[in-house]
N, C-alpha and C positions, 0 to 999 in steps of 0.2 A: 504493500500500500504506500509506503514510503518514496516509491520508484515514479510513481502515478501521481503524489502530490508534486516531486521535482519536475517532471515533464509537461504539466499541464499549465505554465506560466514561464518556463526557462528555456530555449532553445539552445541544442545540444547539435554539436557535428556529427558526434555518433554515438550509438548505444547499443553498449555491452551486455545482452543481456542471460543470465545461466540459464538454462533447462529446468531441470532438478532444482525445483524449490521448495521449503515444505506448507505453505500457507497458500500460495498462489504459483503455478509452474510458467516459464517463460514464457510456453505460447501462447496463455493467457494473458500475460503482463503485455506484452507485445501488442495484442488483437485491442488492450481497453487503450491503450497509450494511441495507438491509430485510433481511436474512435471518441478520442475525448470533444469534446464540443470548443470550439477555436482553440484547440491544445499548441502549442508551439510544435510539438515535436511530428506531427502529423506523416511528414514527407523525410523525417531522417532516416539517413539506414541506421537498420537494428539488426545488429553481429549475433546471433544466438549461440554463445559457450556452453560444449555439449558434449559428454564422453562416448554420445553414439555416433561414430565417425564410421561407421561403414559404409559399402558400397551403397548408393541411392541415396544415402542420406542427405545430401548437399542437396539436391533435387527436391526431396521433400520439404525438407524446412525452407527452399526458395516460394513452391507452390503454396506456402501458407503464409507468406507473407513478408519473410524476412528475407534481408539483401544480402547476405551470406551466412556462413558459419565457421566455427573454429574449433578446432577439436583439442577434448583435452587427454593428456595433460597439456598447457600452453608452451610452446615454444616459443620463444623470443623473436628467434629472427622469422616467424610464422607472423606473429603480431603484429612487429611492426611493419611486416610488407602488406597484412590486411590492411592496416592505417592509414599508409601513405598510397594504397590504390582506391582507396576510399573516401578520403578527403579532397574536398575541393583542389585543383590544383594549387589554386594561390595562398592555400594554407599550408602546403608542404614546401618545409626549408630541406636543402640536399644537403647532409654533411659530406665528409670526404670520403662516406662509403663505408658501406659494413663490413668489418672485420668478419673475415670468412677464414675456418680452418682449411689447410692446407691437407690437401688429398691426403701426403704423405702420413698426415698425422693421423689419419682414420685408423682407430681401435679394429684388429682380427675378431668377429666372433667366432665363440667355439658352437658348435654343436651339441645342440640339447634337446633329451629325448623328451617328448610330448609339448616341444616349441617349436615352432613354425618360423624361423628367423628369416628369411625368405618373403614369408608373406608380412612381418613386423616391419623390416627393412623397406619394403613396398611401400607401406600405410606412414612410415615416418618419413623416410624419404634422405638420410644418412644414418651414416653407421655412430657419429657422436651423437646424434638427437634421439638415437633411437639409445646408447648407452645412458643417455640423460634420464629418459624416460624411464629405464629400467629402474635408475635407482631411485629417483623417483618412487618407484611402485615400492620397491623397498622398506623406504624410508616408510612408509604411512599402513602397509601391510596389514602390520598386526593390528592396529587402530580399528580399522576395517573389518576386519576378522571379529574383535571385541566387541565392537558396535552390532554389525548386524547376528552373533548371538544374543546379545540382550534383547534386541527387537524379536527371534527365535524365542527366547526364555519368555520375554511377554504373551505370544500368541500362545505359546502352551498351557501358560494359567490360565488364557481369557481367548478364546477362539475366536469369540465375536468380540476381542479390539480391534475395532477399526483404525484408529491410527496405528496402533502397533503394526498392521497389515500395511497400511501406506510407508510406514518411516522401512519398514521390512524392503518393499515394490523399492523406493528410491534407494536403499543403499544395494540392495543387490545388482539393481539397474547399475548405478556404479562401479562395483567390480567387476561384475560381466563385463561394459568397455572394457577396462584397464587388462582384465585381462587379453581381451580382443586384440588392442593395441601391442602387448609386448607378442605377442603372437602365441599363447596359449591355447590356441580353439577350443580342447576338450573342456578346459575347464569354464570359456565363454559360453562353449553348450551347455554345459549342465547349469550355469545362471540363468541365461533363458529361460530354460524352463522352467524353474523356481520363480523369476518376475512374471512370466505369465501365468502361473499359480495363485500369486498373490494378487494379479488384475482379477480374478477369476474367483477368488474368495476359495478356494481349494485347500482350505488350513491341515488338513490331516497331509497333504503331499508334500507342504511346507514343512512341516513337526518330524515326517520321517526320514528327510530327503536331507535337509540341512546339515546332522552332522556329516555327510558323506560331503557335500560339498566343501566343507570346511576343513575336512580332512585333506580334501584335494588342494583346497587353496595353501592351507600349510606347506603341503609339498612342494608345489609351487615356489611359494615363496623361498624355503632352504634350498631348493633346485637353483633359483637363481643367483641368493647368497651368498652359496660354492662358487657360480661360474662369473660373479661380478662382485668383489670382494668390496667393498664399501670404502669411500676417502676416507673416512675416521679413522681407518688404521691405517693411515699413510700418516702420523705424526709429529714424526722425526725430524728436530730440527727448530720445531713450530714454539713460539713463545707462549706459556701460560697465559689463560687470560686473567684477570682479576675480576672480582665479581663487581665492581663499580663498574668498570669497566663497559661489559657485559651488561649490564643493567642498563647505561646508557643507549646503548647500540639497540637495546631491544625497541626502548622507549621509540629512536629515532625511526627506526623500522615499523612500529605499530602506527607512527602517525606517517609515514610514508605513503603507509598502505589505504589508510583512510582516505588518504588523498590520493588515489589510486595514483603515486606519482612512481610508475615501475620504475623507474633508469635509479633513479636514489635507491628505492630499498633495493634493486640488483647489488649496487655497489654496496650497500651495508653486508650484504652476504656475502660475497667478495673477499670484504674485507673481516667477518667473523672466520674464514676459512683460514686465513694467516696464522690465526692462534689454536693450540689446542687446551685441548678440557675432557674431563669427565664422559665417561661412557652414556652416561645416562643424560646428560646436557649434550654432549654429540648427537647423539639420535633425536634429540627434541629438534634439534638444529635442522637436520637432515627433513626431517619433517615442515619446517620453518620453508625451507627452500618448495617445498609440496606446493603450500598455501601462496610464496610468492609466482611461482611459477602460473598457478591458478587462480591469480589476481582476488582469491578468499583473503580480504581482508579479515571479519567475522574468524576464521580460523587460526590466522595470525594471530591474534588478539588473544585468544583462547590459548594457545601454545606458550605464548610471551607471557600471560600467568602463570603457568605452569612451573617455567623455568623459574621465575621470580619467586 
């Protein structure tokens, strides 16, 4: 609702809008933002950020309204070429060009049994964005994993929670991309048909089916762990951080993000990556990177407590 009171009196160049939301979903937000009564925003495009990036999917969400889409997890240099092919010309300034990695520097993947690297490779479109992505998935795994059994543990006490069945539908919609994206299939199948389970009110399919999937998704997740060892244990070298320190950088990064000002909070992470710390403050971090990456201010926020 928030999104509908700024658009309906502020004209915007462009708007970012998620999918997956839990009060109101994107293409809702979208459909009332076009139809507000002399709204400002009438005629701007609106980018819908979306973990369902599969084939057709660019076509569908055109056919409903929206001027493109963006698949997540977000890439950077994905963002800012939707940006600047997006905006008016005479609002794009040229800098000297985006720093692009050098072929040479492209990471070997290994091969890994029930990954499709091949078809990941395809869907990202390099071998670092697709290493990005991976840790990425990583980092936020288990998070995920935990979340959607609680929403599991809900529907088992109360069959007819309906929201516990929605928040169940959207986080599993979640990991099904992601795992889509790293190139998983099997384990994209068997979400599938757990989120159309939960469209479907099918809660006994939900109740028996889940710990199998979760079991798969752990695998998963230690599958890739072995084969893409995490920077946190690259720390050798790196200066301690101090907790003031730290506490700063967080702060500067939580209002960074509010102000969806990416280029700053990229460089706050950047530059927490200089220092090391604590296992259990690394991985928050790592996670940190999830939410900027995914322009989730909201999540940021939540993390940056954590830590503190």
């Amino acid at each position: 609702m928030e999104a509908l009171k700024l658009t309906q009196d502020k004209h915007y160049d462009i708007i970012f809008m998620d999918h997956m939301m839990p009060q109101m979903d994107g293409i809702e937000a979208m459909k009332r933002i076009k139809a507000q009564d002399n709204g400002a925003n009438k005629k701007t495009p609106v980018i819908i950020l979306t973990a369902n990036a599969m084939q057709g999917a660019k076509e569908e969400y055109i056919s409903m309204g929206f001027h493109d889409f963006l698949a997540k997890p977000i890439v950077p240099e994905a963002l800012e070429e939707m940006i600047a092919v997006t905006l008016p010309p005479e609002l794009v300034k040229k800098g000297s060009g985006v720093i692009k990695a050098e072929k040479s520097a492209d990471a070997e993947l290994p091969m890994i049994e029930g990954v499709d690297m091949a078809y990941a490779l395809e869907h990202i479109g390099s071998k670092n964005g697709l290493l990005r992505t991976i840790q990425q998935f990583i980092a936020v795994s288990r998070s995920e994993e935990e979340e959607l059994r609680d929403y599991w543990n809900a529907i088992k006490e109360d069959p007819g929670n309906d929201q516990a069945l929605s928040d169940y539908r959207i986080k599993v919609h979640s990991m099904k991309t992601s795992a889509g994206i790293c190139g998983a299939l099997q384990v994209y199948g068997v979400a599938a048909w757990l989120e159309q389970a939960a469209r479907d009110h099918i809660t006994d399919q939900i109740i028996v089916a889940t710990p199998y999937f979760l079991e798969f998704w752990e695998q998963l997740t230690d599958t890739l762990k072995s084969a893409f060892p995490s920077e946190t244990s690259k720390d050798e070298g790196k200066k301690p951080i101090e907790k003031e320190t730290l506490d700063t950088m967080l702060h500067q990064l939580n209002t960074c993000m509010k102000a969806y000002d990416v280029k700053s909070a990229d460089s706050i992470i950047a530059e927490l990556d200089k220092y090391s710390m604590e296992t259990a403050v690394a991985e928050k971090i790592q996670e940190l990177k999830t939410t900027v990456a995914n322009l989730d201010a909201e999540g940021c926020e939540t993390i940056c407590k954590e830590i503190w």
